[in-house]
N, C-alpha and C positions, 0 to 999 in steps of 0.2 A: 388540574389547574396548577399554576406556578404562580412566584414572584417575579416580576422584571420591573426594575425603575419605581418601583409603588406602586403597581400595579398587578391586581391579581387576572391573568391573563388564561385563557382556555387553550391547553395543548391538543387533547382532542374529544370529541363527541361519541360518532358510532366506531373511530378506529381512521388513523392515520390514511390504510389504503382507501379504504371508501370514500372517502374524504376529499383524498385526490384523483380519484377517478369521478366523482361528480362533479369534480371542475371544468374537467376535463372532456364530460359528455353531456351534460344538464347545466344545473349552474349550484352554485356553492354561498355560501354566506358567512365572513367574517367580519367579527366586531375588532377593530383596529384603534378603537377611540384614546388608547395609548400613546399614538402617536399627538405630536404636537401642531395645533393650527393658530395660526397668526394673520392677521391683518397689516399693513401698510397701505396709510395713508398719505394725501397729501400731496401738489403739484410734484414735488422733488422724489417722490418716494423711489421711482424707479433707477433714476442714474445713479441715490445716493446707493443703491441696491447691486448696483453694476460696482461700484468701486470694492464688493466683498467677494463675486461672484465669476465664473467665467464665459456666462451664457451672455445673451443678446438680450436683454431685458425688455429696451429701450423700444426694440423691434418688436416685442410679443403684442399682438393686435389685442383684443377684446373679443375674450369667449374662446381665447388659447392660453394652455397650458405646457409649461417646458421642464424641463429638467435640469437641475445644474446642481451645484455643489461653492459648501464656503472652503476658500484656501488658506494655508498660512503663508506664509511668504517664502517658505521655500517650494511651493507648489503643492502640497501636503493637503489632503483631503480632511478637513474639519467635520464635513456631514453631507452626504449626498439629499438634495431638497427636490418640492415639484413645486415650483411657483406658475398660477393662472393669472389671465388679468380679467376681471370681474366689472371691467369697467372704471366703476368709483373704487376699486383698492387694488393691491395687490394682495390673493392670497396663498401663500404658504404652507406647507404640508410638510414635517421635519419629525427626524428619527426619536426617539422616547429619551433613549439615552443622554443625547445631545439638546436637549429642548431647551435645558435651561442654558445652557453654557450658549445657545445659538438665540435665545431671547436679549442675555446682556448683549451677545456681539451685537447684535440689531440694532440695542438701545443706545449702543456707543458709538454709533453712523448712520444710525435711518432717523428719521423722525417722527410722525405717531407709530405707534408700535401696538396693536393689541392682539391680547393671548386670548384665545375662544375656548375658555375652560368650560365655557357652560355648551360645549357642543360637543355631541359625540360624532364616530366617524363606521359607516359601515363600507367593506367592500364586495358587492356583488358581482363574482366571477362564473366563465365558462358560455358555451356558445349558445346557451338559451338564457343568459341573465337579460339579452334584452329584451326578448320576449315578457320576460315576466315586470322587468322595470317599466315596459311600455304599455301592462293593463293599469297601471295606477300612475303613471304620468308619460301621456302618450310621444312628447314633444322630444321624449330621449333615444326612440328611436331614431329621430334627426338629427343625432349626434355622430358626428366621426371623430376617430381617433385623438388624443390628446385636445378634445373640444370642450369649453364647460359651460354649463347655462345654469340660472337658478330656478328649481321646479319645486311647483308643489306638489306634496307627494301625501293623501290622504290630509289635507290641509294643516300642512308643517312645511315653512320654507327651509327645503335642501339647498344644499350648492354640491352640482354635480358636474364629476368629470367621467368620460368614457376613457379612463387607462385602469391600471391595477397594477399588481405583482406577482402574477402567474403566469406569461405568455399568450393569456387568454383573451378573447373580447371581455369586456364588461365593466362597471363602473363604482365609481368610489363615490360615497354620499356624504355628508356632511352636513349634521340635523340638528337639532334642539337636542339637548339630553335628556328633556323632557319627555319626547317624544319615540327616543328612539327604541324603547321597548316595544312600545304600541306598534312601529313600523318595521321592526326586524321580525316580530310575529307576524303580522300582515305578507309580510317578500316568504316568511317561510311558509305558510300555509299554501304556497302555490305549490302546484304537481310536483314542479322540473328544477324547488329549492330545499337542500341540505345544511344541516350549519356545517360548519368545518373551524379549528381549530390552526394554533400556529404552528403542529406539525407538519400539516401537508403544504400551510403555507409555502415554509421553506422547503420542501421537495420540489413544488412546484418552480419557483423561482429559480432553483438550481437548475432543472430541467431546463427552465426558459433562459438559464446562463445571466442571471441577474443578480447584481453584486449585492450583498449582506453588509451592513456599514459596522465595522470589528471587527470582522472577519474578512472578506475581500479586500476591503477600502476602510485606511485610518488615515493618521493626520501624517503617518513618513511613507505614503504611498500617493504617487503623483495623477492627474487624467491617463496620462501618456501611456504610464504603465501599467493601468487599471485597464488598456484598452478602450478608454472612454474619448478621445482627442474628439469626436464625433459631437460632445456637448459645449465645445467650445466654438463660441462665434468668429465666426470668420471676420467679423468686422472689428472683435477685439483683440484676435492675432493682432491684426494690423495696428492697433494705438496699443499694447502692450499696457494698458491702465486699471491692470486687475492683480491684487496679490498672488506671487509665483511667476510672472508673464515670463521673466528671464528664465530659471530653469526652466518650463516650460517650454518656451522655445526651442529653448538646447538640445532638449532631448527629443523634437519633433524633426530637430535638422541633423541629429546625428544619432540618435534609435536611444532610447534607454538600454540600464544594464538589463533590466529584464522586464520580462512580457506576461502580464496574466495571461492563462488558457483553459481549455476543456480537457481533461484528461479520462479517457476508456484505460482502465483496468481490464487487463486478459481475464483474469477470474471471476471471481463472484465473490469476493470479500470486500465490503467498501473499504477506500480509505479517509478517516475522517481528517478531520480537520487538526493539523500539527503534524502529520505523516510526510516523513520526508522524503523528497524526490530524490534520483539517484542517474546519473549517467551509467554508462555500458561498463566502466570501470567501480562504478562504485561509490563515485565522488557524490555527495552530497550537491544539487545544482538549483535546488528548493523546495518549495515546502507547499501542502495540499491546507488551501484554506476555508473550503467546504466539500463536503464532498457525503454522499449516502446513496442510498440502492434507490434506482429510478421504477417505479411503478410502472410508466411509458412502454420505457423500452425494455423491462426482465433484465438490466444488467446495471453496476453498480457507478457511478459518474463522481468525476469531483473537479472541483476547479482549483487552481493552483499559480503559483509566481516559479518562472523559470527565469535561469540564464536566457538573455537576449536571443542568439542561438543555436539553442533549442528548442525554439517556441515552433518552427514552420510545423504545419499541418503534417499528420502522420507520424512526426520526429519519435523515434523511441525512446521511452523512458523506462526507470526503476521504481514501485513505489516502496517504503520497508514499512510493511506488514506484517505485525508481533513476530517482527525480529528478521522477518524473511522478506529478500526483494522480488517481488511480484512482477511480472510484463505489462505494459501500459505504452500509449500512445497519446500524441496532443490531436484531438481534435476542432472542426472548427463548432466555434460558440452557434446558436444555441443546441445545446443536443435535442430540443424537440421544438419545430418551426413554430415561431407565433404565428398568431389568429386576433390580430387586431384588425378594429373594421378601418380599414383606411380608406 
C-alpha cells in the first residue's frame, strides 16, 4: 500500500506480473475510487463546459463518453478528463491529483457542480471482464466502446462505462461506497477475476501507450505535442473558443518543437522516467517520461518528448543509462494493440 493525494492506495496483491497478465488474458479488478467524480447540471452545463475544454461537448449524445482535457491558455494541459452524458448531467471522471484544483475551476465557470464523494469507483479490465460483468448485470454486455448506461448491479445503482486504462476491453463502475465492498467481492468471486493493484495498472497503460497525467501530460505540455490533436473537435478548431485555441493552432499548422513517442531500448535495462534521450552525437534532444519492462512483450518500453525531428517512426536514438548511452529507436504508439469492443 502507498500514500497518493490522501489516499491509501493498493500497489499490488499476488505481484505486479500476475496482475498484469490477468488483464491481459481473464479480467482484473481495480479499485480507482481515488480518482475524482463530479456531476454538472443544468440547461447551460455543457457549453459553459466547452468554454474550459477542447472536446465537442455540445455534440456528445446520451449514453457517450469522450475524452478531453482542461487548458490553460497557453494550451498547457491542466488535467486529462473522461466526460459522459447521462442524459440529466454531465458526468466527469478526473485525476486524484487535480480533483480539487479542477473542482474550483468548474465552480468558477460551470454552474451546479456536484462532487460524488459518497461513491466509489471500480475498474474491471481484460477480455473476459464482460463475461463476468454480464452474469450480474446482463444489459452491459450491450455496451460498445466509450458507451455508458446506469445499471444495477446486485441492486446498487452503478453508472457504467465500457472504457478503462489498460488497452483492454472492459469497464469502469461507479457505485455507492456503500456498497462497493459488497460488489468488488461479488465481480471477485467469479473464476476469470483477480484484484490487481496500481502497479500493473501502469505497465498496462504504458504498454497501451496511454499518457500518465505528471508524467506524460502537465500544464507546459500542449494536445499537439502529447500526440493527442485527435481529442480535439473538429468543430472547435473551427470557432477557436477554447483556452489555447491560438497556440494550438500554430503548432497544428507548423508541427511543434517536439513530439511525444514510443521508445524500444536495444537492451534490457528499462529506462525510467527523467532518462535522457541523446542523438547519434550525444546531444541531449529529450527526456523518457515513463517508461518500465513490458510483461507483453519480454522487453523494456518507455515513452518519451523528442525534438520535432526525431520523432519519425524507427528514428534512432540514445537513452543514458547509469551513465551509459544505450541503443533505442522511436516506435509507433501503442506497443501492444488495443482490444476495445468497438
Amino acid at each position: 500500500m502507498v500514500t497518493f493525494a490522501g489516499w491509501s492506495l493498493p500497489v499490488q496483491f499476488a505481484g505486479t506480473l500476475a496482475e498484469h497478465q490477468a488483464a491481459r488474458s481473464e479480467a482484473a479488478l481495480f479499485d480507482v475510487s481515488h480518482m475524482g467524480q463530479v456531476s454538472l447540471t443544468g440547461p447551460n452545463a455543457a457549453a459553459a463546459l466547452e468554454q474550459l475544454v477542447p472536446g465537442d461537448i455540445l455534440g456528445l449524445a446520451p449514453g457517450r463518453q469522450r475524452y478531453s482535457m482542461f487548458l490553460n491558455d497557453a494550451g498547457g494541459i491542466l488535467d486529462d478528463i473522461m466526460v459522459a452524458n447521462y442524459g440529466d448531467r454531465l458526468f466527469l471522471v478526473v485525476n486524484a491529483a487535480c480533483a480539487d484544483a479542477d473542482i474550483a475551476h468548474l465552480r468558477a465557470h460551470v454552474g451546479a457542480v456536484e462532487v460524488h464523494a459518497e461513491r466509489a469507483l471500480l475498474a474491471l479490465q481484460g477480455p473476459r471482464a464482460v463475461h463476468v460483468l454480464a452474469r450480474h448485470a446482463p444489459q452491459a454486455a450491450a455496451l460498445r466502446f466509450m458507451a455508458v448506461a446506469t445499471l444495477s448491479i446486485a441492486g446498487a445503482e452503478c453508472w457504467v462505462s465500457r472504457s478503462g486504462y489498460t488497452g483492454e476491453d472492459g469497464f469502469e463502475i461507479s457505485l455507492p461506497a456503500a456498497a462497493a465492498e459488497r460488489i468488488a467481492e461479488l465481480l471477485l468471486a467469479e473464476p476469470e477475476t483477480s484484484p490487481a493493484g496500481l502497479a500493473a495498472r501502469d505497465t498496462l497503460r504504458l504498454e497501451a501507450g496511454l499518457c500518465l497525467y505528471g508524467n506524460d501530460i502537465d500544464a507546459a505540455t500542449t494536445p499537439i505535442e502529447a500526440d493527442l490533436a485527435w481529442a480535439i473537435g473538429k468543430r472547435r478548431l473551427r470557432t477557436g473558443d477554447f483556452p489555447g485555441a491560438a497556440p494550438i493552432a500554430d503548432q497544428l499548422a507548423h508541427g511543434p518543437a517536439r513530439r511525444r513517442v514510443g521508445i524500444a531500448p536495444e537492451g534490457r535495462a528499462p529506462a525510467r522516467a527523467g532518462t535522457a534521450i541523446v542523438d547519434a552525437e550525444g546531444a541531449i534532444v529529450g527526456t523518457v517520461t515513463s517508461g518500465s519492462f513490458s510483461p507483453t512483450l519480454g522487453s523494456p518500453v518507455c515513452i518519451g518528448y523528442v525534438r520535432a525531428d526525431l520523432a519519425a517512426d524507427s528514428a534512432p536514438l540514445g537513452l543514458m543509462i547509469r551513465g551509459q548511452r544505450q541503443p533505442a529507436r522511436v516506435v509507433k504508439l501503442p506497443f501492444v494493440p488495443h482490444r476495445y469492443a468497438r
